[in-house]
MIBA-357691 format. One record per residue (C-alpha): residue in one letter; x, y, z. Coordinates in steps of 0.5 Angstrom, whole numbers, padded with zeros to 4 digits, always signed. Each point is the difference from the previous one (the first is absolute). Layout:
MIBA-357691
AXYZ;...
This chain:
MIBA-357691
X+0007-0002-0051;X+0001-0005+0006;X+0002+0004+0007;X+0006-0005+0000;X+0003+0004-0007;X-0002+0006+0002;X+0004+0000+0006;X+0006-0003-0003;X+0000+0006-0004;X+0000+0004+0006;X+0007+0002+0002;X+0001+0002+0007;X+0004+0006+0002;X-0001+0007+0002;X-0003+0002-0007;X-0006-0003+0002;X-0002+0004+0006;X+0001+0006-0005;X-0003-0002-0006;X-0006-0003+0003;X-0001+0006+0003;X+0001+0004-0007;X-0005-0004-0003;X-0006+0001+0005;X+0002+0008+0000;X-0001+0000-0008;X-0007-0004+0000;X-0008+0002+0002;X+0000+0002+0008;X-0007-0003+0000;X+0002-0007-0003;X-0003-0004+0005;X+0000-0008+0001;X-0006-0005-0001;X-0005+0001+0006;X+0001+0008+0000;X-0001-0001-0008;X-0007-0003+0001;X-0002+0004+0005;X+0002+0007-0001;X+0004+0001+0007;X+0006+0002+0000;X+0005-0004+0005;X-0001+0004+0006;X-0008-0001+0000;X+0002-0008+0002;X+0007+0000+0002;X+0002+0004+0006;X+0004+0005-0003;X-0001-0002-0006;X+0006-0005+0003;X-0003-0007-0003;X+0000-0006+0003;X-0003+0004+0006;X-0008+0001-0001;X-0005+0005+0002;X-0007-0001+0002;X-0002+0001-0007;X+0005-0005-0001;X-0002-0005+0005;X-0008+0000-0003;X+0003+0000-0007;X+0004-0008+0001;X-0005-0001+0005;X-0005+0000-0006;X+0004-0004-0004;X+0003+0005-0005;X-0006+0002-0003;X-0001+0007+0001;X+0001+0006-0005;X-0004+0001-0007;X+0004-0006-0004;X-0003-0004-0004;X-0001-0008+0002;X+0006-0003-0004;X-0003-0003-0006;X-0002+0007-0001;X+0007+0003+0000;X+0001+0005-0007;X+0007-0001-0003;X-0001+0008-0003;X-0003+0003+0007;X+0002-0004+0006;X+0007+0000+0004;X+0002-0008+0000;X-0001-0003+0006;X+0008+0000+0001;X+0006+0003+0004;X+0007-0001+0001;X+0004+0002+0006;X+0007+0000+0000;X+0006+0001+0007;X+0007+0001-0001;X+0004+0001+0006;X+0008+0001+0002;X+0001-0004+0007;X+0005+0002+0005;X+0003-0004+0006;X+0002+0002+0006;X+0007-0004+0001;X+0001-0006-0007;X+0008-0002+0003;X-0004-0007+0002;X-0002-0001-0008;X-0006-0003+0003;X-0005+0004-0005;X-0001-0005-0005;X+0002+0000-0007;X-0002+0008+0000;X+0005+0005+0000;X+0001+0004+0007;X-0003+0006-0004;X-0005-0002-0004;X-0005+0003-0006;X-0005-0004-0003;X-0006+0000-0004;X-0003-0004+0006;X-0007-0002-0002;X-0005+0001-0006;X-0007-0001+0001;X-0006+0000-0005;X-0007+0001+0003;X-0007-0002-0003;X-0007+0000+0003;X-0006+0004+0002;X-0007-0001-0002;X-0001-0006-0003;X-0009+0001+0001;X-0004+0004+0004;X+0002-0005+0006;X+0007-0003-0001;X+0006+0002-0001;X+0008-0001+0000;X+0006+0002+0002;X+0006-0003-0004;X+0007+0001+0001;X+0007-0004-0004;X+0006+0002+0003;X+0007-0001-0002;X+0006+0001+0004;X+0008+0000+0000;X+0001-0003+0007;X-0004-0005+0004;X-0003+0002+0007;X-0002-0007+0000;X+0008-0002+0001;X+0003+0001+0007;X+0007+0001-0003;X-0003+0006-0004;X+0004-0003-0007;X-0003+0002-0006;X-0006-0004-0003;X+0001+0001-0007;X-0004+0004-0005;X-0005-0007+0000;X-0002+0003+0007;X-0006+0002-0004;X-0007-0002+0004;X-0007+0001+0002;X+0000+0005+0005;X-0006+0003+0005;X-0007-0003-0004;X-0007+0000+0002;X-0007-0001-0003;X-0006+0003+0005;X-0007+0000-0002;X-0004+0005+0005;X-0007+0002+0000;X-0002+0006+0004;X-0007+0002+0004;X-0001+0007+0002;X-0007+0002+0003;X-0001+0007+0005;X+0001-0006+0006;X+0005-0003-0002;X+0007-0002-0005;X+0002-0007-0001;X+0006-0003-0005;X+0000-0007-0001;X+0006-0002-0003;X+0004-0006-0003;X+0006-0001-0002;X+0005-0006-0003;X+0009+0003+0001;X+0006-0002+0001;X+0004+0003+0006;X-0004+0000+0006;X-0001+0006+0002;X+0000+0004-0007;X-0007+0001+0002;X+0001+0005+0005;X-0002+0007-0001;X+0003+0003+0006;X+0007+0000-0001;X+0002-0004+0005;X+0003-0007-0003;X+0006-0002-0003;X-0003+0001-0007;X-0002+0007+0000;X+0004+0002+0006;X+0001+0008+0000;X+0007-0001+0000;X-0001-0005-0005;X+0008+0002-0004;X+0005-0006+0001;X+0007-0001-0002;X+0002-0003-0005;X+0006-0003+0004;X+0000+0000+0008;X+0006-0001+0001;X-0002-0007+0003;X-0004+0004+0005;X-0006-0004+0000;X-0003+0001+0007;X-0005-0006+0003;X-0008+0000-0003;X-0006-0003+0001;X-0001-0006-0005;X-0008+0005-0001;X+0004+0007-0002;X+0006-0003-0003;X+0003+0000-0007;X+0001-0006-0001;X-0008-0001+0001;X-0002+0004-0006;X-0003-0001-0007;X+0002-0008+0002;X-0007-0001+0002;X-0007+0001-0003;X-0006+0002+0005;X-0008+0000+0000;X-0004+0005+0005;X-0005+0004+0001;X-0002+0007+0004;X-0005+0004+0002;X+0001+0008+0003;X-0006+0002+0003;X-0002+0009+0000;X+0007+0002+0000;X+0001-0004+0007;X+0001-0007-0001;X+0005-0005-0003;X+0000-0007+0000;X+0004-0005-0004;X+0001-0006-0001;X+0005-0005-0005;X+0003-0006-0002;X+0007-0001-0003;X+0004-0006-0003;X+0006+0000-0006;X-0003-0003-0006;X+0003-0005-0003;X-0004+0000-0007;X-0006+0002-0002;X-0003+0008-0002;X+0002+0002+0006;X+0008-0002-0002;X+0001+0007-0004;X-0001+0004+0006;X+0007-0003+0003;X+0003-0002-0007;X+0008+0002+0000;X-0001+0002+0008;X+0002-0007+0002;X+0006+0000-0004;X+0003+0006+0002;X+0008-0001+0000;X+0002-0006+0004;X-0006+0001+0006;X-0004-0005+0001;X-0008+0001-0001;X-0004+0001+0006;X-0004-0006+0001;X-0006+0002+0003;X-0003-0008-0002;X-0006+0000+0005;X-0005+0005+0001;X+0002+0006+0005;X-0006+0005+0001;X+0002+0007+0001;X-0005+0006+0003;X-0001+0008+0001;X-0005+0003+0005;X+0000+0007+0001;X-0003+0006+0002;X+0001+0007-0004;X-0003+0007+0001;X+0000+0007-0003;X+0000+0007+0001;X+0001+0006-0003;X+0008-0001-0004;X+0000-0004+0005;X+0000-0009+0000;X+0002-0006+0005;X+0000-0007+0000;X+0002-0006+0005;X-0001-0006-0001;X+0002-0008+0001;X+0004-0004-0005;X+0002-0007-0001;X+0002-0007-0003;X+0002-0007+0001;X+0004-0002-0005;X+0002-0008-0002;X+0007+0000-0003;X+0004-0006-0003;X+0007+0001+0000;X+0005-0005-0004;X+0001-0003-0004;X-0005+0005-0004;X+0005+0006+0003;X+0005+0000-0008;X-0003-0005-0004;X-0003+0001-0006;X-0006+0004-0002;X-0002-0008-0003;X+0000-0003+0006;X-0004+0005+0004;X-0006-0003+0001;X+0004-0006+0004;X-0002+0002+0008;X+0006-0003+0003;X+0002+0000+0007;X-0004+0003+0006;X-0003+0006+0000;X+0001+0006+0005;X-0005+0004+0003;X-0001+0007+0000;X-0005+0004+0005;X+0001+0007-0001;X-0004+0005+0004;X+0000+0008+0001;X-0003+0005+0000;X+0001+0007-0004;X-0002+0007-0001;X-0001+0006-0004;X-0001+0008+0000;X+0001+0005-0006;X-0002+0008+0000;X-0002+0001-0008;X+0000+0007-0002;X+0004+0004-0005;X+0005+0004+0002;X+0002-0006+0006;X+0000-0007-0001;X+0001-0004+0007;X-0001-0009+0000;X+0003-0004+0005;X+0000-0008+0002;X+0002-0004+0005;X-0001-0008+0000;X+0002-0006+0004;X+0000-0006-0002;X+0002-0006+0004;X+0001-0007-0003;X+0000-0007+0004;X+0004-0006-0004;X+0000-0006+0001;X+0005-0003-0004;X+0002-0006-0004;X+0006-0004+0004;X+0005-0002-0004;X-0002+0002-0007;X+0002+0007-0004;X-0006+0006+0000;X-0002+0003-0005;X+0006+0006+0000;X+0005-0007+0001;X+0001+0001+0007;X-0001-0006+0005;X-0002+0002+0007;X+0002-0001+0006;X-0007+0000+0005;X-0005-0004-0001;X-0004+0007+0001;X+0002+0007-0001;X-0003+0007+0000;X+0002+0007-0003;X-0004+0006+0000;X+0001+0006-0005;X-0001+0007+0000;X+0000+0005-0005;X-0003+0008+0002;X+0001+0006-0005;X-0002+0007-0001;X-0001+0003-0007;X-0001+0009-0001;X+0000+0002-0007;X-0001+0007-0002;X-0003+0003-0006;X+0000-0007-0003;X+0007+0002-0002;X+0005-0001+0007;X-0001-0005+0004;X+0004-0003+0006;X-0001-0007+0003;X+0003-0004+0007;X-0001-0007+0001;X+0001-0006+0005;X+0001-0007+0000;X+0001-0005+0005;X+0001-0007+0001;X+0000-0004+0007;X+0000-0007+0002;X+0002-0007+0002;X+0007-0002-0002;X+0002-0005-0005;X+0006-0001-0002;X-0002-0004-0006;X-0005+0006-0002;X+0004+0005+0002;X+0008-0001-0001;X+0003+0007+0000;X+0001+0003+0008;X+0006-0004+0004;X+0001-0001+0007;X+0006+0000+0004;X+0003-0006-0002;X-0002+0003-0008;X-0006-0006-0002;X-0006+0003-0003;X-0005+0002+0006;X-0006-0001-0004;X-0002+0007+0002;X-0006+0003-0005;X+0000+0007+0002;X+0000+0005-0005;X-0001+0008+0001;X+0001+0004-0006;X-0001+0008-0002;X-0002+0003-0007;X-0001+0007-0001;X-0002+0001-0007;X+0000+0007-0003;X-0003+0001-0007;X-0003+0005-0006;X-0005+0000-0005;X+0000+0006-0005;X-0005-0004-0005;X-0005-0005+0002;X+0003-0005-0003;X+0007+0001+0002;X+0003-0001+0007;X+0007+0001+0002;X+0003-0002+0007;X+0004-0002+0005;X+0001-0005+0005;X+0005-0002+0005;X-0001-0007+0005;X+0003-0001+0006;X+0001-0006+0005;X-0001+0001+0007;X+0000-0007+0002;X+0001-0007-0004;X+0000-0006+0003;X+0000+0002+0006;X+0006+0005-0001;X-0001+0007+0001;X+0007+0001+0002;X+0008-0001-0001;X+0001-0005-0006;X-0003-0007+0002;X-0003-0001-0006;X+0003-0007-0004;X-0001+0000-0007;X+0004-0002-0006;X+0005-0004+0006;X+0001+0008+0002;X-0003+0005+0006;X-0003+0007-0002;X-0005+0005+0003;X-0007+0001-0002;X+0002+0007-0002;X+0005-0004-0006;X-0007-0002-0003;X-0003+0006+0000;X-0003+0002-0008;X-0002+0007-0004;X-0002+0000-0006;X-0002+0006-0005;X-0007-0002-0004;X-0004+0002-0006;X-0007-0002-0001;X-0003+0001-0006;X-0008-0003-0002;X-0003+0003-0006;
């Protein structure tokens, strides 16, 4: 059955929060998803807390080795009588609160809204002893793609997170070496320390922002995902060391094309247009002691965008370059500290990430935005910090912030005194995030965002949109959320 029926047959309400739960309740607590199948670990022995998607030490070596690890046969020896199928479905329904919708600009959602949000369908694991996949289909209601939160339709239904890595690992009494490779399709899926965009511990996302989108680098942002297919190369050396290094580019056609097929479509976005090659790279230094670990490291891209008119053309015109190319230079450094031992499970990351545009005059960018300086700068930050005890109740806080140079053909939403957009791209934002998780395969939770500046704003009523003024409080967002993975 495709994911886009099985999502039309969903009704979204309250009922789907209960009867989820319902359901997992009567099953085995020990039914667990494709890696914890072929390994034979529960969830808490790779995931902090057994809090996916953030990993453990175990967790880390076990992508890092190609998702090779545990007693499975290779593929082709996979017996239909004996073995699990090397599948999984993950499935999110939410009901979505806003702080004020009197200005109705919620999109299309309703002000107080329950949905089945998003249906993934998971594959992978150990293909041979050395390669090994992660393989992930997603189907969703509503598009993080489209600015005004609107509906995209069942059809949404598209390649999500996928990656193919090939590790080869050499111990000896002096010395551990993993040499790696890897071929996916969102920079920064390789990641193992939970620091980016696509396996952010605060990884849960809205499925409507109320409009509330703050300014991001072009490297984390979401308009960057599963639009391009990369090619790179590791290495992590006695525990301790970390280099890698990778090239990215948006396929127009090819064997590389299926991993971006459907996400270039999605609603009425236009595709990322990364049609020049643009090199990404990660270097890290990573210690472990006791329950303890740390990493900090350095992270970058320089990324070469087109803009129109490939921004809301047809997929059959994609691999026409049309227009001048902006530039990207996005730098940053990021860090990482967890404490693993069972009752207590303590993460926390921090990262900054600063970008350097160099923008394309006259001609739309790839979000359909025409800037007003030849140059810009913007720098992100994202900090946050997880507990969780028993593997059961957790509580998590996290940061994000943006500053930067002004412009208002990027950023139109603060005023000025006489009511024109200053252009301001500084963003403050809080999530507390509380959540509750009686079975390994079930979560429950609770998350509240607020503003504490956007556009530059922090106070008063001085932010223009929809040809009217609120404060950043009107566009603060709660949801209640269930998770659920078999």
């Amino acid at each position: 059955m495709k994911v886009s029926n099985l999502l039309g047959k969903a009704k979204g309400s309250a009922l789907l929060l209960l009867g989820t739960a319902s359901v997992v309740v009567s099953m085995d607590a020990n039914a667990i998803p494709v890696f914890a199948r072929q390994t034979g670990f529960k969830c808490v022995a790779c995931h902090v807390g057994g809090m996916f998607p953030q990993l453990t030490s175990l967790g880390r070596m076990f992508k890092l080795t190609g998702y090779t690890m545990g007693n499975r046969p290779n593929l082709d020896g996979l017996e239909v009588q004996n073995d699990y199928p090397p599948v999984a479905i993950m499935v999110q329904g939410a009901k979505q609160y806003y702080n004020n919708t009197s200005h109705g600009n919620n999109g299309n959602a309703p002000s107080s809204a329950a949905d089945l949000q998003v249906v993934s369908l998971f594959a992978g694991g150990k293909i041979t002893d050395n390669f090994g996949a992660f393989m992930q289909w997603t189907g969703q209601k509503y598009s993080n793609m489209q600015a005004d939160g609107t509906q995209a339709g069942y059809g949404a239904a598209a390649i999500d997170n996928t990656e193919f890595r090939y590790a080869d690992r050499t111990v000896t009494p002096n010395s551990d070496l993993i040499l790696g490779a890897y071929v996916n399709n969102r920079a920064m899926m390789s990641d193992v320390w939970n620091n980016f965009g696509a396996w952010e511990s605060q990884w849960i996302n809205y499925f409507d922002t109320g409009n509330a989108q703050a300014p991001t680098t072009y490297l984390m942002g979401e308009t960057s995902q599963h639009a391009a297919v990369g090619v790179g190369g590791y290495f992590f050396k006695d525990k301790t060391w970390y280099g890698e290094l990778a090239v990215y580019k948006s396929p127009t056609h090819g064997p590389f094309s299926v991993l971006t097929a459907g996400a270039t479509s999605v609603g009425s976005s236009g595709a990322t247009s990364l049609l020049e090659p643009s090199p990404y790279f990660r270097f890290a230094y990573n210690k472990e002691w006791g329950a303890n670990s740390f990493e900090a490291g350095v992270h970058g891209m320089m990324s070469y965008v087109y803009g129109t008119p490939l921004y809301g053309a047809p997929t059959n015109t994609f691999s026409q370059p049309g227009g001048p190319a902006s530039a990207y230079h996005d730098v940053g450094v990021d860090a990482q500290y967890q404490y693993v031992l069972d009752p207590h499970y303590f993460a926390a990351h921090a990262r900054v990430t600063r970008e350097f545009m160099n923008n394309a005059m006259g001609t739309p960018n790839y979000q359909g935005f025409t800037a007003t300086n030849a140059t810009d700068n913007l720098t992100e930050t994202y900090i946050d910090a997880t507990y969780v005890y028993e593997a059961k109740y957790g509580a998590q806080l996290s940061y994000a912030g943006a500053s930067g140079s002004n412009d208002a053909g990027l950023y139109g939403m603060g005023v000025n005194g006489v009511g024109a957009a200053t252009g301001n791209p500084n963003w403050k934002s809080w999530t507390p995030n509380i959540f509750w998780q009686p079975y390994q395969n079930l979560r429950i939770g609770y998350m509240y965002t607020y503003y504490t500046e956007m556009g530059g704003v922090s106070s008063g009523s001085n932010l223009s949109f929809g040809g009217a003024r609120f404060s950043p409080a009107n566009f603060n967002t709660s949801m209640l959320y269930v998770g659920f993975i078999y």
